[in-house]
N, CA, C and O of each residue as an XYZ file, in Angstrom:
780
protein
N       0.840     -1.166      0.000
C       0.000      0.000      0.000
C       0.894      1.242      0.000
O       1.884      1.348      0.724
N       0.457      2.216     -0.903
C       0.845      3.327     -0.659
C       0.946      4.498      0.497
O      -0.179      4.992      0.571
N       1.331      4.778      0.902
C       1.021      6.003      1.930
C       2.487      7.377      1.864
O       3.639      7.290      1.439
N       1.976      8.147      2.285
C       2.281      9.545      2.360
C       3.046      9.891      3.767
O       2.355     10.203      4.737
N       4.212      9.846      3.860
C       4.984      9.947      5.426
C       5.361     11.168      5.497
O       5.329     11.829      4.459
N       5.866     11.854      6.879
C       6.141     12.991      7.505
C       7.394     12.169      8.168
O       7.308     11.331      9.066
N       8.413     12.557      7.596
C      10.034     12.191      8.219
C      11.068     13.126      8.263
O      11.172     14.052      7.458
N      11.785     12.920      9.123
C      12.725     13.692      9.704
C      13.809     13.249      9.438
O      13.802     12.018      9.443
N      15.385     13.982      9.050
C      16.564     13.232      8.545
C      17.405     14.793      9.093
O      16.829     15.836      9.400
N      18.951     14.532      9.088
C      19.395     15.159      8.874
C      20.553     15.715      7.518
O      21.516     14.948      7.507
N      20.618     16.291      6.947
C      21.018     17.011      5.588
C      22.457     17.619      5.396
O      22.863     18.496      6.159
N      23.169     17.165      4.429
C      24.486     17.999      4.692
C      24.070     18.747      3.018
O      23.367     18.477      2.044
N      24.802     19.576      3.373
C      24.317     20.647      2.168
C      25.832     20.612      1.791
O      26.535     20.235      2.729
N      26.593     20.955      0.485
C      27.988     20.474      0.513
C      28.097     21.906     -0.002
O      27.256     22.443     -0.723
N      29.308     22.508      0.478
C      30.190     23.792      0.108
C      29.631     24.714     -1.246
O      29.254     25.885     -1.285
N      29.721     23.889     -2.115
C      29.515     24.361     -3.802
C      28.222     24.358     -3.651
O      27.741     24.258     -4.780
N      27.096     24.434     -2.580
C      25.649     24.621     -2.912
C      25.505     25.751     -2.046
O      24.296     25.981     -2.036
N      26.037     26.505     -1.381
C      25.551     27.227     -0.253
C      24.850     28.395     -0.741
O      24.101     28.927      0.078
N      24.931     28.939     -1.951
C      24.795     29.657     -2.313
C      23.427     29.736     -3.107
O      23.028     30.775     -3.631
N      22.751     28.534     -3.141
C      21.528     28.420     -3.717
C      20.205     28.203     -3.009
O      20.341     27.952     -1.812
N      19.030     28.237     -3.429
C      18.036     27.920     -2.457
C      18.032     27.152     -1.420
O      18.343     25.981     -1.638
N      17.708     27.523     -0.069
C      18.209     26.591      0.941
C      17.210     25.353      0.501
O      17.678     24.250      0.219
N      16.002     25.588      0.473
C      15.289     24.516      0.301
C      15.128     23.390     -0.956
O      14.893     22.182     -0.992
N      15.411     24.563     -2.085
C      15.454     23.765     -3.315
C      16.940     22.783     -3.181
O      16.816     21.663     -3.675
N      17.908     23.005     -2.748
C      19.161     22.193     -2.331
C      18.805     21.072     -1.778
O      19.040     19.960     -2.250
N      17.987     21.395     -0.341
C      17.904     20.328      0.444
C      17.079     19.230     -0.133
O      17.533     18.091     -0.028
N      15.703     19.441     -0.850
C      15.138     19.027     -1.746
C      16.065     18.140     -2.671
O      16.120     16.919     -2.522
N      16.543     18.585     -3.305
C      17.629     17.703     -4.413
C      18.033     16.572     -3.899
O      17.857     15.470     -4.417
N      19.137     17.003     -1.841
C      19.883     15.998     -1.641
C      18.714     14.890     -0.983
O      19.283     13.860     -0.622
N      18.091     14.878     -0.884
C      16.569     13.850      0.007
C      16.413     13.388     -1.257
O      16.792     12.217     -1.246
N      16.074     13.679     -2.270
C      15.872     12.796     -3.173
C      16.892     12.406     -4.001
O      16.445     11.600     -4.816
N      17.994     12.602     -4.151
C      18.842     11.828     -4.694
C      19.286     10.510     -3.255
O      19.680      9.378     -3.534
N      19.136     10.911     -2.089
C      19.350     10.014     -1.072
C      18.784      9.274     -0.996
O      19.293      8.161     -0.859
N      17.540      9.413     -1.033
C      15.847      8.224     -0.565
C      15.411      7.315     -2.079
O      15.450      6.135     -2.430
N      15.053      8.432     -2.602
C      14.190      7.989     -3.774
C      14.941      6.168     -4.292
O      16.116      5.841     -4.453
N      13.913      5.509     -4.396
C      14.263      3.953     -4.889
C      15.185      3.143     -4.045
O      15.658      2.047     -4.344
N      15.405      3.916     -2.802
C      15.949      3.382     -1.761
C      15.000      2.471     -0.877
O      13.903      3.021     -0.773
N      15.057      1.267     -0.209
C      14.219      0.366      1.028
C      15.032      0.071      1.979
O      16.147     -0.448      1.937
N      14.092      0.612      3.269
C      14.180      0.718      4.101
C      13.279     -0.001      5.180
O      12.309      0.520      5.730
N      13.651     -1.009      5.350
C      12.672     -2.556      6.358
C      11.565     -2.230      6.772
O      10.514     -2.825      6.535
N      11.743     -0.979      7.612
C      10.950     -0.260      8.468
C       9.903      0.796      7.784
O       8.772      0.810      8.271
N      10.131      1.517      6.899
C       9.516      2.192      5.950
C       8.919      1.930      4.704
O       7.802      2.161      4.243
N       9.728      1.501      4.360
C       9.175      0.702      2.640
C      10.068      0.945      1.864
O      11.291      0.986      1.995
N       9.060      1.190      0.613
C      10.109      1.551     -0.862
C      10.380      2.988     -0.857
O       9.247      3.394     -0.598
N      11.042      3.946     -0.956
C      10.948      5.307     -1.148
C      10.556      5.459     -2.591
O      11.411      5.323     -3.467
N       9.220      5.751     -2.898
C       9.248      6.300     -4.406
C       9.451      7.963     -4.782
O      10.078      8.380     -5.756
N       8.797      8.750     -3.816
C       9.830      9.981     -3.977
C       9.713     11.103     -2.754
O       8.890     11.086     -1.839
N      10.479     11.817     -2.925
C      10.541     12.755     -1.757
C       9.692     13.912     -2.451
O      10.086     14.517     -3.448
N       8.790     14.088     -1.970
C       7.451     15.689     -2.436
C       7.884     16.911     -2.196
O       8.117     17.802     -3.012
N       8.019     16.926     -0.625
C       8.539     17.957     -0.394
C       9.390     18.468      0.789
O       9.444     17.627      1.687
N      10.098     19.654      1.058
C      10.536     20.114      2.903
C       9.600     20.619      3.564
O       8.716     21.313      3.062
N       9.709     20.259      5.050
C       8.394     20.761      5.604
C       9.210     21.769      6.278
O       8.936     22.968      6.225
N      10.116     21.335      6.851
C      11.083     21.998      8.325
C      12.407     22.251      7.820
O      13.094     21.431      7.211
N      12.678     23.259      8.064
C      14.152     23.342      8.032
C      14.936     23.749      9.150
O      14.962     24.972      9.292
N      15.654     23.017     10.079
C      16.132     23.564     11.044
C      17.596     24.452     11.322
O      18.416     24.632     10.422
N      17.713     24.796     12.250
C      19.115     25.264     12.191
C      20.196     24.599     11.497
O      20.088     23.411     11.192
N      21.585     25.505     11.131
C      22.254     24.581     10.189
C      24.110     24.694     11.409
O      24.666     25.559     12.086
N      24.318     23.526     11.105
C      25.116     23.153     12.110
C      26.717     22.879     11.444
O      26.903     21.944     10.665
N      27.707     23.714     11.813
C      28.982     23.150     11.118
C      29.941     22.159     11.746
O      29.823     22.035     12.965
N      30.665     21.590     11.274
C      31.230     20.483     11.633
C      32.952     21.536     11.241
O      33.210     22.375     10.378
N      33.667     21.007     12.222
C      35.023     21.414     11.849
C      35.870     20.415     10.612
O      35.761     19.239     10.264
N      36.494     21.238     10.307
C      37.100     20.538      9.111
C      36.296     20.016      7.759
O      36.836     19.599      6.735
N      34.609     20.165      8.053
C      34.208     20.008      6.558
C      33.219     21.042      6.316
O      32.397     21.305      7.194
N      33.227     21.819      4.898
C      32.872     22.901      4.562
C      31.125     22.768      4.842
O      30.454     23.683      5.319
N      30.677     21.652      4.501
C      28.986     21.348      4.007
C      28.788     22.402      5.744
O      29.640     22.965      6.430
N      27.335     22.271      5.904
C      26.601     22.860      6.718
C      25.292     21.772      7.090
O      24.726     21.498      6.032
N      24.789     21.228      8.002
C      24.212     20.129      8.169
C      22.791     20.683      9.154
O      22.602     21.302     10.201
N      22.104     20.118      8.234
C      20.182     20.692      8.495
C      19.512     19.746      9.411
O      19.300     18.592      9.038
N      19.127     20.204     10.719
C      17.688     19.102     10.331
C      16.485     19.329     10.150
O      15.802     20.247     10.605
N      16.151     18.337      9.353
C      14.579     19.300      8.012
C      14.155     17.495      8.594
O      14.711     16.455      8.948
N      12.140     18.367      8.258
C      11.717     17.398      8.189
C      10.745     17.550      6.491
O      10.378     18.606      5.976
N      10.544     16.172      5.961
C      10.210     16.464      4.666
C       8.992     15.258      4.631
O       8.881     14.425      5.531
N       8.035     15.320      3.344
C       7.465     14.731      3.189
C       7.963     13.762      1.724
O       8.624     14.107      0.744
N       7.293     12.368      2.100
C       8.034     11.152      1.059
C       6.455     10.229      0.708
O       5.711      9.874      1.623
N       6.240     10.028     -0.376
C       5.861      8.751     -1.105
C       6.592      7.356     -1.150
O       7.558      7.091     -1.865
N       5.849      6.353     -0.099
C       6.644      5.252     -0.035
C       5.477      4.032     -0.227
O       4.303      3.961      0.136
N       6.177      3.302     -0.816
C       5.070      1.464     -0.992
C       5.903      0.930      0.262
O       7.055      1.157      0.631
N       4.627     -0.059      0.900
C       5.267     -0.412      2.111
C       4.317     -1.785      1.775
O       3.112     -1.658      1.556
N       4.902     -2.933      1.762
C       4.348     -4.201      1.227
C       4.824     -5.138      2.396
O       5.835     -5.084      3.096
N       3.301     -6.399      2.371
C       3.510     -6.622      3.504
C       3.101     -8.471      3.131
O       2.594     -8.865      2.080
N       3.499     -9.349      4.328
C       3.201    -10.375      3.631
C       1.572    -10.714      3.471
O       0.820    -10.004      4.140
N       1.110    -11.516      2.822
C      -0.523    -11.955      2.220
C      -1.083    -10.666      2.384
O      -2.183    -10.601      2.932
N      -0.497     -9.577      1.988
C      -1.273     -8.031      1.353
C      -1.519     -8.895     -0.422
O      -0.776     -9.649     -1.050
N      -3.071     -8.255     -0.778
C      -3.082     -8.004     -1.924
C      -2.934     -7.378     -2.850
O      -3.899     -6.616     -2.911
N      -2.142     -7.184     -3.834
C      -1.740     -6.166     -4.634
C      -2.245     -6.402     -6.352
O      -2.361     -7.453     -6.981
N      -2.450     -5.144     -6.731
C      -2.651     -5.427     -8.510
C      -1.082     -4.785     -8.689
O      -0.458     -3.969     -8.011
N      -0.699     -5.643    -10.090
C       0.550     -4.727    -10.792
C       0.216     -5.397    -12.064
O      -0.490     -6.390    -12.244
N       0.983     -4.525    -13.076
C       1.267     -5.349    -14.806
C       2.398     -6.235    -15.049
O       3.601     -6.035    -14.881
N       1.768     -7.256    -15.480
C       2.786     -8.328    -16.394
C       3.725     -7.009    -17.200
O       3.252     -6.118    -17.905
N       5.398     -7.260    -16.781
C       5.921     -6.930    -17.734
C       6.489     -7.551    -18.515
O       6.895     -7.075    -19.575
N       6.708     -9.274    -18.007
C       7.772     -9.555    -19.032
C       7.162    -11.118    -18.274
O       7.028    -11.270    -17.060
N       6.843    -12.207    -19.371
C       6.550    -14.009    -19.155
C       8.092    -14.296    -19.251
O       8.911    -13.425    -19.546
N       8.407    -15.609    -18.973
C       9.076    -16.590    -19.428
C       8.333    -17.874    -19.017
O       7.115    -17.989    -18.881
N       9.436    -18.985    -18.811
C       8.902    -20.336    -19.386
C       8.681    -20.915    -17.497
O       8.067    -21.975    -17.379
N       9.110    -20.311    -16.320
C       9.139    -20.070    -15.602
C       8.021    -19.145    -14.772
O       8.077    -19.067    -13.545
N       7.146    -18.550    -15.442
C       6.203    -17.332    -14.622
C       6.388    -16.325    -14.786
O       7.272    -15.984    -15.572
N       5.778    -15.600    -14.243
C       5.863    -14.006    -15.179
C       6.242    -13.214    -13.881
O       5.964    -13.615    -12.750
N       7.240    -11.461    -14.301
C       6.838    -10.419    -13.952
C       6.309     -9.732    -13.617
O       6.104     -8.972    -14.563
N       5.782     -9.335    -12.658
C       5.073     -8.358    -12.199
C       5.653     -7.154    -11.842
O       6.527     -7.179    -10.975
N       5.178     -5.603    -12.591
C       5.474     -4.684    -11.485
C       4.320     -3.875    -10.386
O       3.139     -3.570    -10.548
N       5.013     -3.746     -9.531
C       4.170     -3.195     -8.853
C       4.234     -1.671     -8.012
O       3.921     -1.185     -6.925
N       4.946     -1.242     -9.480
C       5.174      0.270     -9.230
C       7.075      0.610     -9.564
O       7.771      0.865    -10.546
N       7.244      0.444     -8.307
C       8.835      0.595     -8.092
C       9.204     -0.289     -7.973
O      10.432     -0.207     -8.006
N       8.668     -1.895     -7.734
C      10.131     -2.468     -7.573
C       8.799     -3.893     -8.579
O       7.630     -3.702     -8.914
N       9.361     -4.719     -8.697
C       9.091     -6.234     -9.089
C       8.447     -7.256     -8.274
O       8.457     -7.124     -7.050
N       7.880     -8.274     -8.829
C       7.439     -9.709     -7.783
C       7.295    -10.489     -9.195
O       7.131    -10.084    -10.347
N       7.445    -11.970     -8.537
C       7.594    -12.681     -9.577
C       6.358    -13.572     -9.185
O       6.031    -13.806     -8.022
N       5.772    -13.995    -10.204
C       4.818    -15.289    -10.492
C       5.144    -16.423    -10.953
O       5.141    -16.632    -12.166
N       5.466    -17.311    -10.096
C       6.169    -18.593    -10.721
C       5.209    -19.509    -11.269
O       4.300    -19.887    -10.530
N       5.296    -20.098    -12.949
C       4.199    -20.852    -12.981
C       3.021    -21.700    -11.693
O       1.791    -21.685    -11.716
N       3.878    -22.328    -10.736
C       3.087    -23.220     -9.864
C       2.322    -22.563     -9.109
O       1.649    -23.113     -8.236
N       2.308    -20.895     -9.401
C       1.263    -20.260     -8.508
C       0.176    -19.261     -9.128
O      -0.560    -18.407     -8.634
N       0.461    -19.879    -10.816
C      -0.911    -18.844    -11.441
C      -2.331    -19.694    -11.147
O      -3.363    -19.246    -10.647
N      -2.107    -20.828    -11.534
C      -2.810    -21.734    -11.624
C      -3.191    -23.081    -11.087
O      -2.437    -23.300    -10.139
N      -3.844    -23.870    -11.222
C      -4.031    -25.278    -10.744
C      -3.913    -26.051    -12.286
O      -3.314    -27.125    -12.349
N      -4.345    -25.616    -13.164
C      -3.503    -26.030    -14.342
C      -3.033    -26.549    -15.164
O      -4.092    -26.979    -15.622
N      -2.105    -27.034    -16.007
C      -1.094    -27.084    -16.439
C      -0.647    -25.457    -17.407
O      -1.348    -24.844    -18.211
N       0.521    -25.202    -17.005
C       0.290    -24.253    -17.787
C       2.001    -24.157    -18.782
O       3.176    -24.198    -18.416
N       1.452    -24.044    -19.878
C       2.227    -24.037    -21.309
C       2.742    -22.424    -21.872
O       1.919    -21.518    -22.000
N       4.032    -22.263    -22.139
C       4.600    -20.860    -22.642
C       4.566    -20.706    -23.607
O       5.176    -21.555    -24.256
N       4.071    -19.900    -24.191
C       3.806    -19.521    -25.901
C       5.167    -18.467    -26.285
O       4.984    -17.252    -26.365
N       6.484    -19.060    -26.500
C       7.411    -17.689    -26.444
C       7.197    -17.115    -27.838
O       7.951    -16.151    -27.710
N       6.884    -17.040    -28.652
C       6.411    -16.090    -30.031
C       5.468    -15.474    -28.664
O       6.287    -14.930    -27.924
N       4.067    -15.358    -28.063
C       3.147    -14.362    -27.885
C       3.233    -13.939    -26.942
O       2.275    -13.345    -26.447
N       4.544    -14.080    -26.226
C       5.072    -13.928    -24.905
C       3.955    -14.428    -23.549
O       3.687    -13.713    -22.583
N       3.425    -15.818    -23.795
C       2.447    -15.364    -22.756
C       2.314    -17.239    -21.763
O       2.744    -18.351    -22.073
N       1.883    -16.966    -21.110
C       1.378    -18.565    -20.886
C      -0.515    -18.722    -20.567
O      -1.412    -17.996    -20.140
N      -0.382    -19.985    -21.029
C      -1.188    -20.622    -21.072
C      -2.080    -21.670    -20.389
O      -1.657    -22.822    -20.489
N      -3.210    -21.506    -19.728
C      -3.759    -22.877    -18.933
C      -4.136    -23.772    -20.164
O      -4.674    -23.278    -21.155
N      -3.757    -25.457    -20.041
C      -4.081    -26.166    -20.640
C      -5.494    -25.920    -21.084
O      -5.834    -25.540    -22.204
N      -6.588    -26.292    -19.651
C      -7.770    -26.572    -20.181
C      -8.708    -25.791    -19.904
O      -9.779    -26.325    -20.191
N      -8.825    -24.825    -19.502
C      -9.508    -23.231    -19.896
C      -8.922    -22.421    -21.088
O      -9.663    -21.849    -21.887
N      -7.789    -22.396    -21.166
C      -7.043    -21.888    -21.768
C      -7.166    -20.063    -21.636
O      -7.151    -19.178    -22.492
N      -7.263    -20.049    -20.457
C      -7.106    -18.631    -19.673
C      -5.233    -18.200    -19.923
O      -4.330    -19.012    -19.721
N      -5.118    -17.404    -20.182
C      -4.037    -17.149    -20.339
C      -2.898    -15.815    -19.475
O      -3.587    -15.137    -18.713
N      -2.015    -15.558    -19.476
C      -1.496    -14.469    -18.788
C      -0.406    -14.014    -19.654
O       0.346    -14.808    -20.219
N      -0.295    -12.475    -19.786
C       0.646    -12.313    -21.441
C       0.964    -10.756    -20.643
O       0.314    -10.265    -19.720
N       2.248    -10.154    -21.374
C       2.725     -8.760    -21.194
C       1.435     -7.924    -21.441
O       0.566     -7.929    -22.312
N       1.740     -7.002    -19.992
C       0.596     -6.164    -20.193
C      -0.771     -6.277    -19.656
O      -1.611     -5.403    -19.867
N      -1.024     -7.408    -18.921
C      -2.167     -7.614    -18.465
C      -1.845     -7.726    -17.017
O      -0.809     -8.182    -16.533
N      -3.251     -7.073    -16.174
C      -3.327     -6.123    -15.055
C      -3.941     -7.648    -14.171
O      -4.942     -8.323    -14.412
N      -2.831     -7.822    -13.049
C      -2.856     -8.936    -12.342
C      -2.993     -8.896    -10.631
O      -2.109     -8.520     -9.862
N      -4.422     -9.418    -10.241
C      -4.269     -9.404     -8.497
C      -4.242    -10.524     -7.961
O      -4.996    -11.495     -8.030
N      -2.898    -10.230     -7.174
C      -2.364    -11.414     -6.653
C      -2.055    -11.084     -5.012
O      -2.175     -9.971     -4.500
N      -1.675    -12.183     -4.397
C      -1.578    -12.484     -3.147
C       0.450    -12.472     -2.833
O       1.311    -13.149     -3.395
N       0.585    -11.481     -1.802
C       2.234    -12.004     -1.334
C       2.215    -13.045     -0.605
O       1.718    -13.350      0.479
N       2.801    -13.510     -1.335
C       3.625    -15.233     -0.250
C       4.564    -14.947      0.398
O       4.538    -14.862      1.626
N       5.771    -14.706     -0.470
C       7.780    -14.340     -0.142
C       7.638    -12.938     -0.769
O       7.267    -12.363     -1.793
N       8.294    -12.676      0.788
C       8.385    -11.353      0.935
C      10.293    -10.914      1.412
O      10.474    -10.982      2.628
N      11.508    -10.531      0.622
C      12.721    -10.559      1.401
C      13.305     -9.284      0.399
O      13.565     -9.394     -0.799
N      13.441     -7.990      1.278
C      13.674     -7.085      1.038
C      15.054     -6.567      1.177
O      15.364     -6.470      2.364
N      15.948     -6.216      0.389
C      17.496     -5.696      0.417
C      17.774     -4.206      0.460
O      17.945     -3.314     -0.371
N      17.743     -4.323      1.897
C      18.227     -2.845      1.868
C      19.460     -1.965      1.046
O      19.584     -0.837      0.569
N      20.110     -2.941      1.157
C      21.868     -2.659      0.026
C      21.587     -2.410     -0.818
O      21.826     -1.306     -1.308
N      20.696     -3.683     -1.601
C      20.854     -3.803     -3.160
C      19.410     -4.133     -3.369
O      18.899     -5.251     -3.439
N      18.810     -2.879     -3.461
C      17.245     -2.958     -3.853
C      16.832     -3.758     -4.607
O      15.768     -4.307     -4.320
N      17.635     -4.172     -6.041
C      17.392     -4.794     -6.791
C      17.545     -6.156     -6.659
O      17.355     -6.834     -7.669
N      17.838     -6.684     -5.660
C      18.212     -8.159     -5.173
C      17.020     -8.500     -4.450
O      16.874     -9.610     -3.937
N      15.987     -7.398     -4.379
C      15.023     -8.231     -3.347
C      14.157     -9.565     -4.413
O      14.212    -10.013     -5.558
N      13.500     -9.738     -3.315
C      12.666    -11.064     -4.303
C      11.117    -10.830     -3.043
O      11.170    -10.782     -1.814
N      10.017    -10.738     -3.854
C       9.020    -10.968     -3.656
C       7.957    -12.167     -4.603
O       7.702    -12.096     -5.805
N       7.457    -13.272     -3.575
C       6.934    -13.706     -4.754
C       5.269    -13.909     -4.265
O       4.912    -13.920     -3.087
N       4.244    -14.083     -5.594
C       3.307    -13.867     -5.176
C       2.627    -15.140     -5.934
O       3.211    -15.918     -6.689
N       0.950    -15.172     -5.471
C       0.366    -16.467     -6.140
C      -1.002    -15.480     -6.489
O      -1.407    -14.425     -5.999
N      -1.396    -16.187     -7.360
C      -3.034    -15.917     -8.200
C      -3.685    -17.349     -8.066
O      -4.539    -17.724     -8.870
N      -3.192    -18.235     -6.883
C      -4.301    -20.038     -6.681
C      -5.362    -19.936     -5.355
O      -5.717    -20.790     -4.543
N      -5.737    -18.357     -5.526
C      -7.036    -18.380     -4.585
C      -7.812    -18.175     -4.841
O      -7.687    -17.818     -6.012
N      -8.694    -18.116     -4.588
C     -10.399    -17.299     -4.937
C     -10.093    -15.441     -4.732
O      -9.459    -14.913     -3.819
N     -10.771    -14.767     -5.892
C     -10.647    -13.661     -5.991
C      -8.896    -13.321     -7.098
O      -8.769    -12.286     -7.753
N      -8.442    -13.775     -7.076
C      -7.219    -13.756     -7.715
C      -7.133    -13.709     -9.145
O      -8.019    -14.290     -9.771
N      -6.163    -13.083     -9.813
C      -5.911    -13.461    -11.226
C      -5.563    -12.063    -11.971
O      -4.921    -11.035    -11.753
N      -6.273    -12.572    -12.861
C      -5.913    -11.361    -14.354
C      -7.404    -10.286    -14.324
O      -8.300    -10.530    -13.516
N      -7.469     -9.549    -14.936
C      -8.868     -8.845    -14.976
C      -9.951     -9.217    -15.387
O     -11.076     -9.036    -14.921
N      -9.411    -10.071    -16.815
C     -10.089    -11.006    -17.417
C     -11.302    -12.146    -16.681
O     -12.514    -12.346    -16.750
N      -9.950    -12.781    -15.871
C     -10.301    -13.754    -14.772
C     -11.362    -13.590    -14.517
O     -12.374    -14.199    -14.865
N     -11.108    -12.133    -13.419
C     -11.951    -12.162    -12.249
C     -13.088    -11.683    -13.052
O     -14.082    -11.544    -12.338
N     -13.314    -11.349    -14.421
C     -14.766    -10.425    -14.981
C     -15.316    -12.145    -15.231
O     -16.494    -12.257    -14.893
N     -14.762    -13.326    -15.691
C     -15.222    -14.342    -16.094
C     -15.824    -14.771    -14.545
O     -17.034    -14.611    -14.383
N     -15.149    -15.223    -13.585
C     -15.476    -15.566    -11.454
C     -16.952    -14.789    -11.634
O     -17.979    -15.353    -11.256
N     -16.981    -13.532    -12.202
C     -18.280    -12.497    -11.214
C     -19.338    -12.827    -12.105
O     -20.402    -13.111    -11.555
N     -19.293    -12.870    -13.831
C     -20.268    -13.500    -14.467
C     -21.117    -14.647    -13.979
O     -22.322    -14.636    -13.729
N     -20.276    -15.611    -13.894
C     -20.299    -16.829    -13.358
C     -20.837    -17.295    -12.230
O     -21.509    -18.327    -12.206
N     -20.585    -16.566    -11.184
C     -21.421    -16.132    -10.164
C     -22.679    -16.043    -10.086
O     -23.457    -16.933     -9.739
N     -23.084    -14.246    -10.620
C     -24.103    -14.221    -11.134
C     -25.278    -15.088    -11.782
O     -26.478    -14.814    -11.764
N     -24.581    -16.329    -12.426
C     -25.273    -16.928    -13.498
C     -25.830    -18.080    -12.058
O     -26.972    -18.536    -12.002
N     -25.006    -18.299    -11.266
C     -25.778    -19.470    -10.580
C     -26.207    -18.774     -9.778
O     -26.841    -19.554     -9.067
N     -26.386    -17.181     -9.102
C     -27.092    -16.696     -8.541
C     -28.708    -16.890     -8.827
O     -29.661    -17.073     -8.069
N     -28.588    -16.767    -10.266
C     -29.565    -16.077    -10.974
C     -30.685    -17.591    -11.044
O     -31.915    -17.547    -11.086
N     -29.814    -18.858    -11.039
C     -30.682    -19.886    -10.735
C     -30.883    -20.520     -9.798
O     -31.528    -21.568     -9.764
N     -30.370    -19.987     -8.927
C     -31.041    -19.986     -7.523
C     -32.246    -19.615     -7.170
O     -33.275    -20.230     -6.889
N     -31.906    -18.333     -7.240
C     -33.121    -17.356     -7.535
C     -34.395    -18.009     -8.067
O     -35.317    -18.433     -7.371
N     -34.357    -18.018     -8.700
C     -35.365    -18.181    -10.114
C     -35.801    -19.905     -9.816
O     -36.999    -20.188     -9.826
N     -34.803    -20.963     -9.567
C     -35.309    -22.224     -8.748
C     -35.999    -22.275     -8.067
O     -36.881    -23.117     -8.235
N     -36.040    -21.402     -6.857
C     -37.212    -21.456     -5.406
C     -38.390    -20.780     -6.244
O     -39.252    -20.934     -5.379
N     -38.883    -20.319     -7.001
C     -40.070    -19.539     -7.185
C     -41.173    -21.271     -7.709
O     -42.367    -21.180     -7.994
């Protein structure tokens, strides 16, 4: 889930900036610091908005910068385990597909789109259930369930999240418009049985 934080850091402003907007500076260094950065406790940083606070600025002997403490506001995804999330297929293989889910990735490993069998079409980039023949292909808008959840603070890009679409409510858009039809339809003879 997304949410909107109020955080506090402290800021070194470096020599060759002193001379420019205090805030537009500090601004710059928060987001070249945070942005696409994870943090266990916080989440994903997707971006820093804005400074709220700027506090006194504090020198250190021997280094020129000048050091703030500001408090600023940040856009962060904070993902959690069996949270449900939608993201887009970006990319199948023969293995399960891609997901993004904004800023960072989760993977769909075949054994968790389906119950199944499911077959890779690499010409249409997509896979395939044998015997529905429901399919999942680049580009199509997928809600799924977190299973594995292991987040790298170092190396953002090393995390691994993985997720499943083998529950009720789950899948592609497609899916779930085919589940609610379907529904409906034995609602509807229910209904219509008791009279």
């Amino acid at each position: 889930m997304y949410y909107r934080m109020r955080l506090s850091d402290k800021v070194r402003v470096p020599p060759h900036r002193l001379g420019e907007d205090l805030e537009r500076v500090i601004l710059d260094v928060l987001q070249e610091q945070f942005e696409g950065c994870i943090d266990k406790e916080i989440g994903v940083f997707i971006a820093v908005t804005r400074v709220l606070l700027i506090g006194e600025g504090e020198i250190i002997p021997g280094d020129g910068a000048v050091y703030y403490d500001v408090e600023f506001e940040a856009l962060v995804l904070r993902i959690s385990l069996q949270e449900v999330v939608e993201g887009i297929v970006v990319e199948t293989t023969s293995f399960g597909a891609f997901v993004s889910l904004g800023p960072i990735d989760a993977m769909l490993h075949v054994s968790q789109i389906s119950d199944e069998y499911l077959s890779y079409d690499e010409k249409n980039a997509r896979l395939t259930c044998q015997e529905s023949k429901r399919f999942i292909a680049v580009g199509e808008v997928v809600r799924a369930r977190i299973v594995t959840l292991s987040l790298n603070e170092r190396e953002p890009r090393d995390s691994k999240i993985g997720l499943t679409m083998r529950q009720a409510g789950l899948g592609t858009a497609l899916w779930l418009e085919e589940e609610l039809k379907r529904e409906k339809e034995q609602e509807k003879k229910i209904t219509h049985g008791d009279r």
